[in-house]
C-alpha positions as CSV (number, residue, x, y, z in Angstrom):
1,X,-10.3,7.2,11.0
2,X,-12.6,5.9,8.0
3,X,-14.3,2.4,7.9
4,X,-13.7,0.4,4.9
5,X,-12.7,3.0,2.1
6,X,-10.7,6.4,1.8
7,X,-10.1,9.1,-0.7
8,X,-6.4,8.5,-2.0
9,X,-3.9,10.4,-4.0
10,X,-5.2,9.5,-6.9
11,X,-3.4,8.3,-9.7
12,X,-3.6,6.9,-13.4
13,X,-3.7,3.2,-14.0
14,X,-4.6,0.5,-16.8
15,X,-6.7,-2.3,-15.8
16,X,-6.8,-5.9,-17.0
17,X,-9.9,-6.0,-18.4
18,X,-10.6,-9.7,-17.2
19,X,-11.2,-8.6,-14.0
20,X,-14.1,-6.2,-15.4
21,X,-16.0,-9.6,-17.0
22,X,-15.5,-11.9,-14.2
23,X,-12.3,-13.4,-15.4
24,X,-13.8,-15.0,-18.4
25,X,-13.1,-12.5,-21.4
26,X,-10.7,-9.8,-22.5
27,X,-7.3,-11.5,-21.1
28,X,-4.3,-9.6,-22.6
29,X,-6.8,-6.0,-23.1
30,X,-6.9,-3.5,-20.8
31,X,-8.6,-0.5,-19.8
32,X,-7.8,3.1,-18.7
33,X,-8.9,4.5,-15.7
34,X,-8.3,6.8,-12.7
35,X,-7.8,5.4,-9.5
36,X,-9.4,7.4,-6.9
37,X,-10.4,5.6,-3.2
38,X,-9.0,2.3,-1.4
39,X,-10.7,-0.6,0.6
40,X,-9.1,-2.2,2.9
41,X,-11.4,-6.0,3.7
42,X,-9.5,-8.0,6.8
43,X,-7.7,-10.8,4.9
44,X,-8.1,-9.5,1.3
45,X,-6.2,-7.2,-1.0
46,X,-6.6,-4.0,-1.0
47,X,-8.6,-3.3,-3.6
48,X,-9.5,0.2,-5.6
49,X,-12.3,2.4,-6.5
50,X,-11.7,3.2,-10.3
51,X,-13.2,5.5,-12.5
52,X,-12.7,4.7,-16.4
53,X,-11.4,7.3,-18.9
54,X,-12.3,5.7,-22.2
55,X,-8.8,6.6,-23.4
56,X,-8.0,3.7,-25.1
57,X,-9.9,3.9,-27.8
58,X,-8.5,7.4,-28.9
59,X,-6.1,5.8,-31.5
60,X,-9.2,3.1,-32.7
61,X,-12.1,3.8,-34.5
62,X,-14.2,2.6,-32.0
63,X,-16.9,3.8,-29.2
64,X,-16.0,5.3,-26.4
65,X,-18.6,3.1,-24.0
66,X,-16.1,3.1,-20.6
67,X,-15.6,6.6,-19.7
68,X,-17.2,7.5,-16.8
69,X,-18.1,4.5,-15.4
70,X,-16.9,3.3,-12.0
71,X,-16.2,0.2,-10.8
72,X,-15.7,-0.4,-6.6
73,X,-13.1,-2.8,-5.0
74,X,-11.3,-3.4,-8.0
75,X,-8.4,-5.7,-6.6
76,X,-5.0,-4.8,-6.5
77,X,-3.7,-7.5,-8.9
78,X,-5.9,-5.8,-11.8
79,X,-3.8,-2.8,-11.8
80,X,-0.3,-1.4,-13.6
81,X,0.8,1.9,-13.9
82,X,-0.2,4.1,-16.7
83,X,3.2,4.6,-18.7
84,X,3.9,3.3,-21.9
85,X,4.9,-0.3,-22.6
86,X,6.2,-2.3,-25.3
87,X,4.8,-5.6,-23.6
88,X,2.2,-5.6,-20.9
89,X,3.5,-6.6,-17.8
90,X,3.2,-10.2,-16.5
91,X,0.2,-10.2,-14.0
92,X,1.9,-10.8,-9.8
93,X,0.0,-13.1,-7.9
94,X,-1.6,-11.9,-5.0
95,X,1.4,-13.2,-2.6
96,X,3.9,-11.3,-3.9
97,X,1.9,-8.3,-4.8
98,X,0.8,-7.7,-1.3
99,X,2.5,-10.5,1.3
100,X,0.2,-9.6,4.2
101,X,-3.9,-8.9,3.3
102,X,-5.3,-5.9,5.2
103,X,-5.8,-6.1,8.4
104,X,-8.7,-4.6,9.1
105,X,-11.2,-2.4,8.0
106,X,-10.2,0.6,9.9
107,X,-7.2,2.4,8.3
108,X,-5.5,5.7,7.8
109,X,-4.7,6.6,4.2
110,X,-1.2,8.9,4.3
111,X,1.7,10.0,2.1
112,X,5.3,9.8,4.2
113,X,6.3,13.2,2.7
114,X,9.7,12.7,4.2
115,X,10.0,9.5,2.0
116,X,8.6,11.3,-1.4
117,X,9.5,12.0,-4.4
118,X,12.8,10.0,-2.9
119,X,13.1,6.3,-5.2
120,X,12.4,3.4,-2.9
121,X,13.2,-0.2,-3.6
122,X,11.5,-3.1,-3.3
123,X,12.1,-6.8,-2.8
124,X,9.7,-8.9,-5.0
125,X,10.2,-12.3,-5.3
126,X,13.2,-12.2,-3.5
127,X,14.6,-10.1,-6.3
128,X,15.4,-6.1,-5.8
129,X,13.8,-3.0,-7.8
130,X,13.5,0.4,-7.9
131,X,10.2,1.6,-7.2
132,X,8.0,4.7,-7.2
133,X,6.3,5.6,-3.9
134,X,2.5,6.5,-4.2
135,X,1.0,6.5,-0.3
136,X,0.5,4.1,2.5
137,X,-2.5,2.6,4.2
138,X,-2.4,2.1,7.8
139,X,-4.3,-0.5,10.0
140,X,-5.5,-0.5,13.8
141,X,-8.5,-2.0,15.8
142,X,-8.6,-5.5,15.1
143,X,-6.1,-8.3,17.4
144,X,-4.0,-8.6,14.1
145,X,-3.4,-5.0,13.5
146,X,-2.8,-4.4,17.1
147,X,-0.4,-6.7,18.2
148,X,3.0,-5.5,18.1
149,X,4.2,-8.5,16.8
150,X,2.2,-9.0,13.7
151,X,0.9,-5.1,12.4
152,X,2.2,-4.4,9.1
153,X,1.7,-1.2,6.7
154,X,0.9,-1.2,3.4
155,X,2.8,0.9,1.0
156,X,1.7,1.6,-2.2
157,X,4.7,1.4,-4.9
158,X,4.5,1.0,-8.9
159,X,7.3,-1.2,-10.0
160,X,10.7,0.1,-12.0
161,X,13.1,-1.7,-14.4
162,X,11.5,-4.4,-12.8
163,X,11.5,-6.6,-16.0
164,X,8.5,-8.2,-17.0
165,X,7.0,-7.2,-13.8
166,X,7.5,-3.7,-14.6
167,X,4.7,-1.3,-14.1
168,X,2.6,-3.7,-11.3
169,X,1.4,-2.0,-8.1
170,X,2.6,-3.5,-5.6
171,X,1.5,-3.1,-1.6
172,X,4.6,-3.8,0.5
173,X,5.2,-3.8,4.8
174,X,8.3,-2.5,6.1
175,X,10.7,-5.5,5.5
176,X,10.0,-5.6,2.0
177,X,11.2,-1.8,1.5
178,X,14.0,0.6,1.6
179,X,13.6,4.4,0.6
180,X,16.6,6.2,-0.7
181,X,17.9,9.5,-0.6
182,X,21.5,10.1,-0.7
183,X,20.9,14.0,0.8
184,X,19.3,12.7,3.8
185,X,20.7,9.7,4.7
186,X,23.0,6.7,3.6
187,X,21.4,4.1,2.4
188,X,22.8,0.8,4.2
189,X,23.3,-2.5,2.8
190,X,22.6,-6.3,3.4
191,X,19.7,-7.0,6.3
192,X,19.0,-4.6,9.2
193,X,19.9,-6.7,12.7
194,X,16.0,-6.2,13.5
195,X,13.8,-8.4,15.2
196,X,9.8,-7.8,15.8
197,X,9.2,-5.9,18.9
198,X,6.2,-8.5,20.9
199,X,5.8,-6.2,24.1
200,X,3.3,-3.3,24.9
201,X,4.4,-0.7,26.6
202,X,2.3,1.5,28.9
203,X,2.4,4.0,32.0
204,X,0.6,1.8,34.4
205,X,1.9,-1.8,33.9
206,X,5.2,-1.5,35.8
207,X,4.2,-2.2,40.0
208,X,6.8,0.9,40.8
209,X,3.7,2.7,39.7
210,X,1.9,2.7,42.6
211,X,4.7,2.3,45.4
212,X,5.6,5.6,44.8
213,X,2.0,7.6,44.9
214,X,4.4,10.6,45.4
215,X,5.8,10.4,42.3
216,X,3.1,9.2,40.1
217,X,0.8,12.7,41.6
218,X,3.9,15.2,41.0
219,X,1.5,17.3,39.2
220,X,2.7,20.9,38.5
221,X,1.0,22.3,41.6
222,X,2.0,19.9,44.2
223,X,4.2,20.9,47.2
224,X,6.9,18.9,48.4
């Protein structure tokens, strides 16, 4: 299980190009890139390792002084998908982009392939959209991402007929999503009567465990 970053499946993204000058130039421009590796920092974002393309200066007579270049932990906020756009997309603050940080810095990086190329939706702002699955990060071995009670995944989802918001990534936990896929399954409506499972369950906890030595030692070679 990696530490800190992973290799993803990578994808093809614009960044806003404030994020590359500290916030303090270049609001409204953006940049190509490829988006290749993830970070996952306990109560942060999870953020990107990008690698710019130069592309968007192939219609402008201008250098091409980006392409190549990397840039590590590039937050989530500072990405939309790469399709085309008659308006940039308004930016999503970081609570609704992704409700819950990371929750630590060990993490699996996996695609559900059961749940791909199948359209999802998402619930953003209390609003619903569709929404195109990319992967999902995982957490374990920290008291947050261990509990029952609080662990949450991160999936990984660009935004659909979404409005103004269309084109964000967006890194939503289980109540926040619902994949559909009318060959496999009906897709249900209105709330699921869930509730946050809080217990741990384990072979040894319950006291029957030892009151019966017989049956705990039943191993394939014992006699009776």
């Amino acid at each position: 299980m990696p530490y800190l970053q992973s290799n993803i499946p990578h994808f093809k993204a614009w960044v806003r190009r404030e994020y590359t000058k500290n916030m303090q130039e270049y609001h409204g421009d953006f940049l190509h890139c490829m988006v290749v590796a993830v970070t996952t920092m306990p109560n942060r974002t999870l953020s990107f390792q990008v690698i710019f393309t130069g592309f968007e200066v192939d219609d402008e007579d201008e250098p091409n002084v980006h392409g190549g270049a990397m840039w590590a932990r590039m937050p989530l906020t500072a990405l939309i998908a790469d399709t085309p756009y008659e308006e940039w997309p308004i930016e999503l603050p970081p609570y609704l982009a992704q409700p819950w940080d990371c929750m630590s810095h060990w993490h699996s990086v996996y695609k559900i392939e059961r749940a791909s190329p199948a359209p999802w939706i998402a619930k953003v702002d209390g609003d619903f959209y569709p929404a195109k699955y990319y992967f999902t990060v995982d957490y374990t071995d920290s008291e947050v991402a261990d509990d029952p009670a609080q662990h949450k995944q991160s999936h990984v989802l660009e935004l659909l007929d979404a409005g103004e918001y269309t084109g964000n990534i967006v890194a939503l936990p289980n109540n926040r999503v619902r994949v559909t896929h009318p060959a496999w399954f009906e897709v249900g409506e209105g709330a699921p009567d869930f509730r946050p499972n809080q217990h741990i369950f384990n072979s040894k906890e319950d006291v029957e465990y030892i009151w019966d030595t017989k049956r705990v030692f039943n191993n394939l070679y014992r006699e009776d």
